[in-house]
PyMOL Python script that loads the backbone (N, CA, C, O; Angstrom):
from pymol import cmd

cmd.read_pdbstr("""\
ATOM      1  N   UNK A   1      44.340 276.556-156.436  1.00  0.00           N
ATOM      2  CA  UNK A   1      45.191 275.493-155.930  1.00  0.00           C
ATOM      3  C   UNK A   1      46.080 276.060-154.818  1.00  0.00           C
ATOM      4  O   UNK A   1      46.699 277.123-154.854  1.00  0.00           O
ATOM      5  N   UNK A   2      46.030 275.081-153.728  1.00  0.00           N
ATOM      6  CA  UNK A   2      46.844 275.754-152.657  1.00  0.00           C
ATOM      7  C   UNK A   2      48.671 275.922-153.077  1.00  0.00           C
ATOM      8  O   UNK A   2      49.207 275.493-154.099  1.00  0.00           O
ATOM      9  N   UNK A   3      49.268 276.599-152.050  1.00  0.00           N
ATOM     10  CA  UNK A   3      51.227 276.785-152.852  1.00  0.00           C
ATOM     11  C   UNK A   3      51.603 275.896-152.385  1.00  0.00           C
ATOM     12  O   UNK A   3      52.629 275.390-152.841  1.00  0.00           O
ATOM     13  N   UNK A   4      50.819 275.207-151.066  1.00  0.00           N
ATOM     14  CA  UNK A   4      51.675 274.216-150.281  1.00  0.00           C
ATOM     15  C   UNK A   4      50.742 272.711-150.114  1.00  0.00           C
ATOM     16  O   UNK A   4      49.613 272.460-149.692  1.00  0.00           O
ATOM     17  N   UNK A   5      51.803 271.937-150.653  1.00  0.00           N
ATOM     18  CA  UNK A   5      50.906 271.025-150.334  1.00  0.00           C
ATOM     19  C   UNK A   5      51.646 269.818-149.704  1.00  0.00           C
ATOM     20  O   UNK A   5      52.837 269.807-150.012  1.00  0.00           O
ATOM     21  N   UNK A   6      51.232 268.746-148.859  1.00  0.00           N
ATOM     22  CA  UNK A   6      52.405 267.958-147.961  1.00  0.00           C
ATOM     23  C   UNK A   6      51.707 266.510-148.546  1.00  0.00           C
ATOM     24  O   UNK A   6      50.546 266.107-148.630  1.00  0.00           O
ATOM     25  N   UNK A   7      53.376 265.808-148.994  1.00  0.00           N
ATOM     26  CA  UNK A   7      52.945 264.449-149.520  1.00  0.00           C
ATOM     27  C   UNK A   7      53.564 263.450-148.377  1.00  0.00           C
ATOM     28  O   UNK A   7      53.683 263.862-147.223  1.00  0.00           O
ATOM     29  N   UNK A   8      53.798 262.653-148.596  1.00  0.00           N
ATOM     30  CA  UNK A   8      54.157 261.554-147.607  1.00  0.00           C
ATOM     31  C   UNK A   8      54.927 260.634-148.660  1.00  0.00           C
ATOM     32  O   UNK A   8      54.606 260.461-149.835  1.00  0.00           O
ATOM     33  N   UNK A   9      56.027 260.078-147.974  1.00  0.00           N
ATOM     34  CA  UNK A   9      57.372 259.371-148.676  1.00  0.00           C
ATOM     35  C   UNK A   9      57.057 257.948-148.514  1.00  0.00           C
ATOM     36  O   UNK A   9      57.372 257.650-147.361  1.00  0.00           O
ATOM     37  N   UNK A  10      56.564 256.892-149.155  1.00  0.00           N
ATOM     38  CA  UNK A  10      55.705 255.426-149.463  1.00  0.00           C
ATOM     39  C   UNK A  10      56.956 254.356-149.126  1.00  0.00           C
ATOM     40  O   UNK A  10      58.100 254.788-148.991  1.00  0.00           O
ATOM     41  N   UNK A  11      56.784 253.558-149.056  1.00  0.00           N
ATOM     42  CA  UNK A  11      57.710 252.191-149.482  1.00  0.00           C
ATOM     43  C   UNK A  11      59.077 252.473-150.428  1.00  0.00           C
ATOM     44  O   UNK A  11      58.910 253.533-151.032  1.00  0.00           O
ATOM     45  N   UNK A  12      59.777 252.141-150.599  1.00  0.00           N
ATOM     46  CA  UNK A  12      60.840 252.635-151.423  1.00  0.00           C
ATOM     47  C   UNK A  12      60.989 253.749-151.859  1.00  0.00           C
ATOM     48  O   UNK A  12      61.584 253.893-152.927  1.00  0.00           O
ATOM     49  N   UNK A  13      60.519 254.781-151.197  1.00  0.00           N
ATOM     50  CA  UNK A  13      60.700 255.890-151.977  1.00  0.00           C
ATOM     51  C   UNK A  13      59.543 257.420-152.731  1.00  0.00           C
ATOM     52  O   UNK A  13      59.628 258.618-153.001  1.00  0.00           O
ATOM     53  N   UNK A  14      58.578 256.298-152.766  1.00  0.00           N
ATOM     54  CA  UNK A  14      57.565 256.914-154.146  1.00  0.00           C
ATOM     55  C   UNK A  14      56.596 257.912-153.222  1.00  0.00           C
ATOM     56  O   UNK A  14      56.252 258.068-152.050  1.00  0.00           O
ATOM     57  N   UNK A  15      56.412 258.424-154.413  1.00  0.00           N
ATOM     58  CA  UNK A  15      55.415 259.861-153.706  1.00  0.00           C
ATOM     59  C   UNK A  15      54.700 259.604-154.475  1.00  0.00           C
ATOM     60  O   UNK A  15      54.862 259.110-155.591  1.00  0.00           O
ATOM     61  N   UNK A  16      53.629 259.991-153.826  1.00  0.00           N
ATOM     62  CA  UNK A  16      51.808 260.509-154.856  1.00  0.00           C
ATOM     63  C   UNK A  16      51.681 262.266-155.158  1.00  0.00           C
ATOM     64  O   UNK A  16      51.390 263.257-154.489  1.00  0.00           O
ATOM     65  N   UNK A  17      52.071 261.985-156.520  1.00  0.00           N
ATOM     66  CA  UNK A  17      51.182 263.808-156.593  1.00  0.00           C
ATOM     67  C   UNK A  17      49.629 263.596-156.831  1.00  0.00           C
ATOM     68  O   UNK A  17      49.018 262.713-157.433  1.00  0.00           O
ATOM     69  N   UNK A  18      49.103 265.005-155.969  1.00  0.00           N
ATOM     70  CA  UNK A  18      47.923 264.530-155.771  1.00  0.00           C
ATOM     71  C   UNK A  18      46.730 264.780-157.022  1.00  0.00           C
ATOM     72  O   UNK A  18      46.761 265.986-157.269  1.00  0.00           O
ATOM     73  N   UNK A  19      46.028 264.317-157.617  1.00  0.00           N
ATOM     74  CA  UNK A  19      45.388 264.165-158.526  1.00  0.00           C
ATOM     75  C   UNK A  19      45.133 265.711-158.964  1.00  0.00           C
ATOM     76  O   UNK A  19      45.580 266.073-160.052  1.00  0.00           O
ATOM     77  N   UNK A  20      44.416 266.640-158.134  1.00  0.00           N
ATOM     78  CA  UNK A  20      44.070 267.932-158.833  1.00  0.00           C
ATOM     79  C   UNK A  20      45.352 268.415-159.262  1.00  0.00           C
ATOM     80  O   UNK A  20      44.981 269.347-159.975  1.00  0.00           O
ATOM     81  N   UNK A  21      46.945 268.424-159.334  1.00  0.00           N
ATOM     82  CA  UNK A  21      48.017 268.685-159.805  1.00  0.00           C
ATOM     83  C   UNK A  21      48.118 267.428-160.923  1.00  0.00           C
ATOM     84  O   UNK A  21      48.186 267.899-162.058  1.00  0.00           O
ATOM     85  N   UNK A  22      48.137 266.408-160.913  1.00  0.00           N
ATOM     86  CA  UNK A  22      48.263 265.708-162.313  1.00  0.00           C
ATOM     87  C   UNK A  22      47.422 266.259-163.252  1.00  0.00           C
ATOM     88  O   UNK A  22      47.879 266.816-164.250  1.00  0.00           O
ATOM     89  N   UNK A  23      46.145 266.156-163.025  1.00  0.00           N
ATOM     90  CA  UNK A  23      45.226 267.045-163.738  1.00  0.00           C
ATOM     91  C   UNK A  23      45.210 268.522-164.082  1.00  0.00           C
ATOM     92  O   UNK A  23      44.667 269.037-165.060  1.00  0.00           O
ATOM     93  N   UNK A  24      45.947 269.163-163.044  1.00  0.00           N
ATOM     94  CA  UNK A  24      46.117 270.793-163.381  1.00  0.00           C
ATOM     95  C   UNK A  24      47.412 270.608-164.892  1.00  0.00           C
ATOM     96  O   UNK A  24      47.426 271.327-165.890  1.00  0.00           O
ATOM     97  N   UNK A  25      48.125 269.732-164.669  1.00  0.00           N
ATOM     98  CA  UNK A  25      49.169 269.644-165.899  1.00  0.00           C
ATOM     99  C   UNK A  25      49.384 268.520-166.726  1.00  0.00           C
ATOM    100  O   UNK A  25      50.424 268.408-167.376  1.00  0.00           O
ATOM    101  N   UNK A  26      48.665 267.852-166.746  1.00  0.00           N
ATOM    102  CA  UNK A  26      48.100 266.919-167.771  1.00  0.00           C
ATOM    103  C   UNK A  26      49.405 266.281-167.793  1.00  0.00           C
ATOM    104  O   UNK A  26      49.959 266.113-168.879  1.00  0.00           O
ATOM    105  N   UNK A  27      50.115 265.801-166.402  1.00  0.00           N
ATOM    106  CA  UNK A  27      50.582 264.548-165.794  1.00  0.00           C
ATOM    107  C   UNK A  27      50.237 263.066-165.644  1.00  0.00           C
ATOM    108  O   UNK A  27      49.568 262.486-164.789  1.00  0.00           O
ATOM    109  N   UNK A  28      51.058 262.505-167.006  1.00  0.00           N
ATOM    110  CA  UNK A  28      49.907 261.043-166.909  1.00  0.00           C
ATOM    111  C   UNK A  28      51.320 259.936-166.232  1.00  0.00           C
ATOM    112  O   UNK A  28      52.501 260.208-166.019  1.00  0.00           O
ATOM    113  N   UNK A  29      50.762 259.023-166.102  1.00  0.00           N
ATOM    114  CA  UNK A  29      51.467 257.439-165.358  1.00  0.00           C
ATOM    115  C   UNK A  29      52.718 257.583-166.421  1.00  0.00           C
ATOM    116  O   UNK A  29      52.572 258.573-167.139  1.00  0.00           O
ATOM    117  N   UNK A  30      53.983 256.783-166.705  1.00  0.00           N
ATOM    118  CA  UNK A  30      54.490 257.399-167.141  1.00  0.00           C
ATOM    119  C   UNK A  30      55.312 258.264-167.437  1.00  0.00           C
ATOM    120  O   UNK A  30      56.313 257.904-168.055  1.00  0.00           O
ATOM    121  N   UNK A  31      55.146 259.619-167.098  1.00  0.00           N
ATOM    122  CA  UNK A  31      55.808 260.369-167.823  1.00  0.00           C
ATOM    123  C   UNK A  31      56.852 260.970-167.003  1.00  0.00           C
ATOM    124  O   UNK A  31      56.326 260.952-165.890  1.00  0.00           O
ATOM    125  N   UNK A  32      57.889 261.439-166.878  1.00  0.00           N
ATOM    126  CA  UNK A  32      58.841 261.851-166.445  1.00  0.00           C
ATOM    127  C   UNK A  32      59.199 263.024-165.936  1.00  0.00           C
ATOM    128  O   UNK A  32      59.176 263.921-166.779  1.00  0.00           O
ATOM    129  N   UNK A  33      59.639 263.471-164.482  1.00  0.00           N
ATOM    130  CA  UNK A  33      59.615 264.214-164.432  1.00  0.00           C
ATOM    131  C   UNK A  33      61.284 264.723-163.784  1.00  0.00           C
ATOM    132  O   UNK A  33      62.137 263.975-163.305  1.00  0.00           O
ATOM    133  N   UNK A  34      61.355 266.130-163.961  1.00  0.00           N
ATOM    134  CA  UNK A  34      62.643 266.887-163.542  1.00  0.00           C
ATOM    135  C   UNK A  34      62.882 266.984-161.871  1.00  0.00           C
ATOM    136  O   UNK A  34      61.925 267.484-161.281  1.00  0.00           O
ATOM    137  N   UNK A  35      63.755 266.672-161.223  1.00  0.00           N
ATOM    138  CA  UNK A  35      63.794 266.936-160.024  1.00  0.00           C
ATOM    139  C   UNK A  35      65.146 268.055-159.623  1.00  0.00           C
ATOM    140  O   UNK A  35      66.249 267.734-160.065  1.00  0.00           O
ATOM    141  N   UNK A  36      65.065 269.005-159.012  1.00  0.00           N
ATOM    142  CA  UNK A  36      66.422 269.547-159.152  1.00  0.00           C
ATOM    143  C   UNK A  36      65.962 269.437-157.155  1.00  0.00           C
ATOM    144  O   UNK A  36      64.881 269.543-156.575  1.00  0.00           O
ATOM    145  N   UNK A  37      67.428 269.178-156.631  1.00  0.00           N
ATOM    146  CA  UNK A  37      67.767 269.667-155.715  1.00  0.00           C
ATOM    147  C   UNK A  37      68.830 270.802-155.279  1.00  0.00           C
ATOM    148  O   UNK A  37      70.039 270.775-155.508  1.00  0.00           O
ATOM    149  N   UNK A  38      68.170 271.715-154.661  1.00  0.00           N
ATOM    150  CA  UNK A  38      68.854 273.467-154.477  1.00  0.00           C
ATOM    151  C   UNK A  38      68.885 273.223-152.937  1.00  0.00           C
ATOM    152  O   UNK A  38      68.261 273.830-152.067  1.00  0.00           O
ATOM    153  N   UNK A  39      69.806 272.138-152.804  1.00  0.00           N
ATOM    154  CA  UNK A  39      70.590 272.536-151.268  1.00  0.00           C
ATOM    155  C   UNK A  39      69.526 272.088-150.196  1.00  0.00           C
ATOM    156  O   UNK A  39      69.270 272.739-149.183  1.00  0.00           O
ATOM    157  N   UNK A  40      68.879 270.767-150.587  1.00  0.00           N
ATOM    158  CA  UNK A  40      67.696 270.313-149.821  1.00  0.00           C
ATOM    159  C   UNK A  40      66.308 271.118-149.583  1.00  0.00           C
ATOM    160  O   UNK A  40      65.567 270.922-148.619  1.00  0.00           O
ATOM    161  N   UNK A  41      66.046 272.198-150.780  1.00  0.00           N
ATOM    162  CA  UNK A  41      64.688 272.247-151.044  1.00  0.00           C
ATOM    163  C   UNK A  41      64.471 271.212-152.897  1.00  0.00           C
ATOM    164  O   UNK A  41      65.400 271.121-153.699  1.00  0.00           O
ATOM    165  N   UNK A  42      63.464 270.774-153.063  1.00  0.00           N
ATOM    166  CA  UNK A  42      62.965 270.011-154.055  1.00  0.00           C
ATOM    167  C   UNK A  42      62.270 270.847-155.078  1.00  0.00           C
ATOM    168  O   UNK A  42      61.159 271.317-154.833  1.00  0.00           O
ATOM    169  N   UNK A  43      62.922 271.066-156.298  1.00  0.00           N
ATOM    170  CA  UNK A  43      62.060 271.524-157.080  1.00  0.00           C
ATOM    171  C   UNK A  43      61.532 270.256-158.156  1.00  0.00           C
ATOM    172  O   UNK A  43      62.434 269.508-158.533  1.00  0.00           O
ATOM    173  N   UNK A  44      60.263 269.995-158.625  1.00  0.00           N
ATOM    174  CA  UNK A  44      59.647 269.121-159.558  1.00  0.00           C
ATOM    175  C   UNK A  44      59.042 269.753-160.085  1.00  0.00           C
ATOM    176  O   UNK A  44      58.234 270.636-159.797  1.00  0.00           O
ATOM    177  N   UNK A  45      59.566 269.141-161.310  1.00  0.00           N
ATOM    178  CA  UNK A  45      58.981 269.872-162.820  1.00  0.00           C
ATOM    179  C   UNK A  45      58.559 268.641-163.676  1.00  0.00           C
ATOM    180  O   UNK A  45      59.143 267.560-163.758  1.00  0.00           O
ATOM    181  N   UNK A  46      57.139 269.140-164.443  1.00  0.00           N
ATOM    182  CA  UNK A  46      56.736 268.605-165.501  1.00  0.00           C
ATOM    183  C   UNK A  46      57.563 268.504-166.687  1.00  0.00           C
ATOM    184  O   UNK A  46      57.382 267.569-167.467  1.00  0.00           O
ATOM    185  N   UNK A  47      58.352 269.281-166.870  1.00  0.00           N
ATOM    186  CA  UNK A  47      59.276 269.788-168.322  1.00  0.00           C
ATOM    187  C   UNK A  47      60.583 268.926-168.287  1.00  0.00           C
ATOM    188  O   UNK A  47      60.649 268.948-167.058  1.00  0.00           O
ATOM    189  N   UNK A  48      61.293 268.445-168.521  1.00  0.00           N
ATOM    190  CA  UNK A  48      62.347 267.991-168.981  1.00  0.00           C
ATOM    191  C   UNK A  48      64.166 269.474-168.749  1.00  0.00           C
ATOM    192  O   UNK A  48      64.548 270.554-169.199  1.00  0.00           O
ATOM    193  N   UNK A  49      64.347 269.027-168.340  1.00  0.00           N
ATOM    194  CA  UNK A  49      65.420 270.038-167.470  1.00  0.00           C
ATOM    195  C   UNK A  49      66.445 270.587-169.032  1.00  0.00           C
ATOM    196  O   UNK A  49      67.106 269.752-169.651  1.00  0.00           O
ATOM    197  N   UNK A  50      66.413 271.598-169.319  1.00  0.00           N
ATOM    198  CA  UNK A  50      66.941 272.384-169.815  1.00  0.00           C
ATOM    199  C   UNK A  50      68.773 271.777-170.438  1.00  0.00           C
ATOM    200  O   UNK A  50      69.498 271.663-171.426  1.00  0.00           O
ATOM    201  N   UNK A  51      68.679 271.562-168.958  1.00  0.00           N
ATOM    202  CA  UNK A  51      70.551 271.009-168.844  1.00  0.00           C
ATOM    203  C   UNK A  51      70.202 270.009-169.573  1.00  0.00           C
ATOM    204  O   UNK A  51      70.465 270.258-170.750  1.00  0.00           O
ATOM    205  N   UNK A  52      69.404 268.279-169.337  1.00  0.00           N
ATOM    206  CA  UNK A  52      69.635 267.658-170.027  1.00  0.00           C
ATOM    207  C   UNK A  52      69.866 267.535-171.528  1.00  0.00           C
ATOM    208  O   UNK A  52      70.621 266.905-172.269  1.00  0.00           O
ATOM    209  N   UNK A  53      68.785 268.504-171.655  1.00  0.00           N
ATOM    210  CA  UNK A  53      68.674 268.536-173.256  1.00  0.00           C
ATOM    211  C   UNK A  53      70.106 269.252-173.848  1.00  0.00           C
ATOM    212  O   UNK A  53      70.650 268.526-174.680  1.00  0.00           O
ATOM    213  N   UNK A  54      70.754 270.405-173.610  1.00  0.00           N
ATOM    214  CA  UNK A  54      71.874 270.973-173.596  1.00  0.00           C
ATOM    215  C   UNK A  54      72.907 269.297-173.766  1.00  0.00           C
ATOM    216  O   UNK A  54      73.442 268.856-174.783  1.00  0.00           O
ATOM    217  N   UNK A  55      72.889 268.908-172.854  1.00  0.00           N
ATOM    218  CA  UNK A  55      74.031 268.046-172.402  1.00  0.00           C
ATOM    219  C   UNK A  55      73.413 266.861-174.113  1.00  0.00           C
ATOM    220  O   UNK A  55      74.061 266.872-175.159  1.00  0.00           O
ATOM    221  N   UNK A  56      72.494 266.261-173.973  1.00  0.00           N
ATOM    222  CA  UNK A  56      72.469 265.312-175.269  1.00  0.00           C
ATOM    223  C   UNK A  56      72.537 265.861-176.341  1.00  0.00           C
ATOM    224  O   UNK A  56      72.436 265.039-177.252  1.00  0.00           O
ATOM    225  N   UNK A  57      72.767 267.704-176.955  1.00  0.00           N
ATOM    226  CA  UNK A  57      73.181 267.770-177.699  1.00  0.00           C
ATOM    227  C   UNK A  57      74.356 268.202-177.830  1.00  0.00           C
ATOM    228  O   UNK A  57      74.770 268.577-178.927  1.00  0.00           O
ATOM    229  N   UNK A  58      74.910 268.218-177.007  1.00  0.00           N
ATOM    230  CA  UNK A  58      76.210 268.214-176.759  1.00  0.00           C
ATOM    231  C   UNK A  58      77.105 267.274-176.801  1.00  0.00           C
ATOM    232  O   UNK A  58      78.290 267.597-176.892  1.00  0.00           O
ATOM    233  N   UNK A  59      76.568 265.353-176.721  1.00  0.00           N
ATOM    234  CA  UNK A  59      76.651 264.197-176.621  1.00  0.00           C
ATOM    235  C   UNK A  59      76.446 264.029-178.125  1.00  0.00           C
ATOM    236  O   UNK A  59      77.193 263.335-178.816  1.00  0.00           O
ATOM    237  N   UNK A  60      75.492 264.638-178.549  1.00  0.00           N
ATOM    238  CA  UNK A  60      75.275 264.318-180.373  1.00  0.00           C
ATOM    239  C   UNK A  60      76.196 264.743-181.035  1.00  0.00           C
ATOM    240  O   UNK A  60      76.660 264.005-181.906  1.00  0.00           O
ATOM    241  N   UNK A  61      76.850 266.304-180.794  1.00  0.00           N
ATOM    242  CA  UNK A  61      77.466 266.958-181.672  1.00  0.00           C
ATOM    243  C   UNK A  61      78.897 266.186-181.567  1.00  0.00           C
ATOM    244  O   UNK A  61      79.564 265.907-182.563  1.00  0.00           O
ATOM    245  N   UNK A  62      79.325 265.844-180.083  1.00  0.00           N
ATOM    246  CA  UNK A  62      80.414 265.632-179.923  1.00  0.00           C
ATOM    247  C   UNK A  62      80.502 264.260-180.998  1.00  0.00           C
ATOM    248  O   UNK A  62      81.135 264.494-182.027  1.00  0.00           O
ATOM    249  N   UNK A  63      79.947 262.893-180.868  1.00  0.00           N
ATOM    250  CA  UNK A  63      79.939 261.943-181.543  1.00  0.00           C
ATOM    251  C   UNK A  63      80.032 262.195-182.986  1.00  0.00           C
ATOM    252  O   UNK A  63      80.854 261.576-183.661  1.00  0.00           O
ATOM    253  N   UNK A  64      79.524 262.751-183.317  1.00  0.00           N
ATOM    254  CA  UNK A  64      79.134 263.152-184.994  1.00  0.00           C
ATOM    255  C   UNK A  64      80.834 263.654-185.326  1.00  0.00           C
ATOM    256  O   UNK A  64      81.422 263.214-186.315  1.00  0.00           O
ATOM    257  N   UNK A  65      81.413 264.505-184.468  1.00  0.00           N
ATOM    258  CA  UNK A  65      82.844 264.948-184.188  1.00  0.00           C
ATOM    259  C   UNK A  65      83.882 263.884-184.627  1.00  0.00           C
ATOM    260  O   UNK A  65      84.766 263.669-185.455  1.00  0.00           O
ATOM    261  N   UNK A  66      83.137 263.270-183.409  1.00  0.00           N
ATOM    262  CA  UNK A  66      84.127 261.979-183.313  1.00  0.00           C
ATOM    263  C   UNK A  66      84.875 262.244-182.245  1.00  0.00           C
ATOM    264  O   UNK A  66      85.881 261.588-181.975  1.00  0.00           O
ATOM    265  N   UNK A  67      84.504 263.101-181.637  1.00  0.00           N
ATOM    266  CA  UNK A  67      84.928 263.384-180.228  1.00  0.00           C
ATOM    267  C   UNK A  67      84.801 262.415-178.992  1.00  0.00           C
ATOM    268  O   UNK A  67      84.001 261.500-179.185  1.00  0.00           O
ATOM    269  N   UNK A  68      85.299 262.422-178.007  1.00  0.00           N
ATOM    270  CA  UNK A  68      84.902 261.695-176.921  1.00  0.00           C
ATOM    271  C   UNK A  68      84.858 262.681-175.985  1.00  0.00           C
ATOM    272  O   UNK A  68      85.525 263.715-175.999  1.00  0.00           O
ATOM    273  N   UNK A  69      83.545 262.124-174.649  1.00  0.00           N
ATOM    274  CA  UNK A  69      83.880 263.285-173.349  1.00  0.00           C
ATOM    275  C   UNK A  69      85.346 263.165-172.734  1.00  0.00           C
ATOM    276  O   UNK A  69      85.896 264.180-172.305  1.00  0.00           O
ATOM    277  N   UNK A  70      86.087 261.713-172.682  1.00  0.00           N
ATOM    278  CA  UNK A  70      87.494 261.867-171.959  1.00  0.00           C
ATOM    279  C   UNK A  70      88.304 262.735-172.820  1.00  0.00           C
ATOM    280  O   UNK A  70      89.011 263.543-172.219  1.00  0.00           O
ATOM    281  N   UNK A  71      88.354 262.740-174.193  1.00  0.00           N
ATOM    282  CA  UNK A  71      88.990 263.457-175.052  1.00  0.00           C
ATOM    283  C   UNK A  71      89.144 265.480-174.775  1.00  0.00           C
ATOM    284  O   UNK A  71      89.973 266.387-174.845  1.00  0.00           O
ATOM    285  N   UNK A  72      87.756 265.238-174.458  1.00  0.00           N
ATOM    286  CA  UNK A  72      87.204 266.909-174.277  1.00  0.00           C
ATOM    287  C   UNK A  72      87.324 267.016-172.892  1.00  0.00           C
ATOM    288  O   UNK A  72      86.991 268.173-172.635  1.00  0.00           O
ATOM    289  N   UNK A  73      87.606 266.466-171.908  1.00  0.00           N
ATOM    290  CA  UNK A  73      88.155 266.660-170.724  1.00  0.00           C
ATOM    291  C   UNK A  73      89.653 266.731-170.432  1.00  0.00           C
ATOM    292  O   UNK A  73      90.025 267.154-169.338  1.00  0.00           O
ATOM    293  N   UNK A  74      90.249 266.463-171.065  1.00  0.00           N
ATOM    294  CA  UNK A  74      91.451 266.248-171.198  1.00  0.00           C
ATOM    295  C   UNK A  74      92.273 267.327-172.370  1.00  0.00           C
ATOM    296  O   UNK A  74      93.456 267.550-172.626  1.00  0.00           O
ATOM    297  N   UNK A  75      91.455 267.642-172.699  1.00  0.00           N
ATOM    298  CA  UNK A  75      91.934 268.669-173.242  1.00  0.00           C
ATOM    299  C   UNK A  75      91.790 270.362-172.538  1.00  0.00           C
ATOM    300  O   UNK A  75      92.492 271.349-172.758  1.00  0.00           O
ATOM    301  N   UNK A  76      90.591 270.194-171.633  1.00  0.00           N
ATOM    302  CA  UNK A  76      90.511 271.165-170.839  1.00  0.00           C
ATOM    303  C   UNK A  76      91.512 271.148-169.773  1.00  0.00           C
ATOM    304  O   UNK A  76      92.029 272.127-169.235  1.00  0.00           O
ATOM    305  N   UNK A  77      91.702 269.996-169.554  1.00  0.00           N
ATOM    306  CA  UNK A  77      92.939 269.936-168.328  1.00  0.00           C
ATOM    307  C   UNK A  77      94.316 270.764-168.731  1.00  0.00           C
ATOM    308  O   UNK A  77      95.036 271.562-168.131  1.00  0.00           O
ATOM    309  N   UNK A  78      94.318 270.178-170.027  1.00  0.00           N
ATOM    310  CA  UNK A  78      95.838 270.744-170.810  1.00  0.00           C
ATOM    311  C   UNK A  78      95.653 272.023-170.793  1.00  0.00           C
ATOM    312  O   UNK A  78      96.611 272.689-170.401  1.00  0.00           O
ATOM    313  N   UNK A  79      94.482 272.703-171.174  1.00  0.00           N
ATOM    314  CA  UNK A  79      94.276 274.054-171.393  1.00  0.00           C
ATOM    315  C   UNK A  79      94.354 275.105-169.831  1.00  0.00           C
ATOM    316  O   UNK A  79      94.630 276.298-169.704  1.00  0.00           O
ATOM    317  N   UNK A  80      94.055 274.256-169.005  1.00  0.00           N
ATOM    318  CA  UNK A  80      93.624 274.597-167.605  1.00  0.00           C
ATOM    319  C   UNK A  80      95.596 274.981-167.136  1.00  0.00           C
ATOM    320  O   UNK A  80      96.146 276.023-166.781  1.00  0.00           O
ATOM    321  N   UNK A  81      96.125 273.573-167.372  1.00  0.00           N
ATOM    322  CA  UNK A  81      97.499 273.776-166.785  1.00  0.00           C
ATOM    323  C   UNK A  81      98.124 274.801-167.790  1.00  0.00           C
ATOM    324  O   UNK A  81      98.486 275.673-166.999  1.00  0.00           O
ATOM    325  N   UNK A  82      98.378 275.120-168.676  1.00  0.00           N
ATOM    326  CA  UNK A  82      98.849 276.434-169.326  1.00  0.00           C
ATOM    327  C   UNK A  82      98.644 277.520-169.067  1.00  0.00           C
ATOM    328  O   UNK A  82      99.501 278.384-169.251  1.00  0.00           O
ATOM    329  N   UNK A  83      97.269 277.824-168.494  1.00  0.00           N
ATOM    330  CA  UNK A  83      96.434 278.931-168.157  1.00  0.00           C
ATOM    331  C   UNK A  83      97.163 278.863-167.049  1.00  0.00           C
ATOM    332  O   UNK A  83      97.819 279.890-166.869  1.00  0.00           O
ATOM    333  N   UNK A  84      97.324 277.886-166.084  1.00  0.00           N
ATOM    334  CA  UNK A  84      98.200 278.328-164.621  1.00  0.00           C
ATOM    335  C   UNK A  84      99.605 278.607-164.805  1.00  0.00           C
ATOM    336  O   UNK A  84     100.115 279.472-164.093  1.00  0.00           O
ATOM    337  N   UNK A  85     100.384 277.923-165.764  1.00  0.00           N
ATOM    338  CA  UNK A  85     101.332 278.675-165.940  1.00  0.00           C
ATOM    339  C   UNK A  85     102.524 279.792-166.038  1.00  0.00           C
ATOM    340  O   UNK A  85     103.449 279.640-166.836  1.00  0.00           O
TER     341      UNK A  85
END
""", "prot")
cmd.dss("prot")
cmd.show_as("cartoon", "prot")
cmd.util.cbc("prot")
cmd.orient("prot")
């Protein structure tokens, strides 16, 4: 498989990956993929981004807590202004 390959940007937006890459990773209609942007190069990933998953269990634990994110932001603030202190 070549390293480089050039797609073209469709109607609203949408790109075609090209079939021998859906097929090299068993990419079906569907399924979701990771996009990170690093400063206007594009990385796309088959996998599900690391961070997200981090972050929804971080969203689980907090709830189960009974925590809130404004709660836990706001408490870093408090912690932040003491630290400058």
């Amino acid at each position: 498989m070549e390293d480089t390959i050039t797609i073209q940007v469709a109607r609203r937006g949408l790109v075609t990956l090209p079939k021998a890459l859906r097929q090299a990773y068993s990419i079906q209609e569907g399924d979701q993929l990771t996009l990170l942007d690093l400063g206007g190069v594009f990385v796309l990933s088959p996998r599900r981004s690391e961070i997200d998953r981090i972050a929804d269990q971080l969203r689980t634990t907090l709830l189960e807590k009974g925590e809130s994110l404004e709660g836990m932001l706001q408490a870093l603030r408090e912690a932040r202004q003491r630290y400058a202190a």
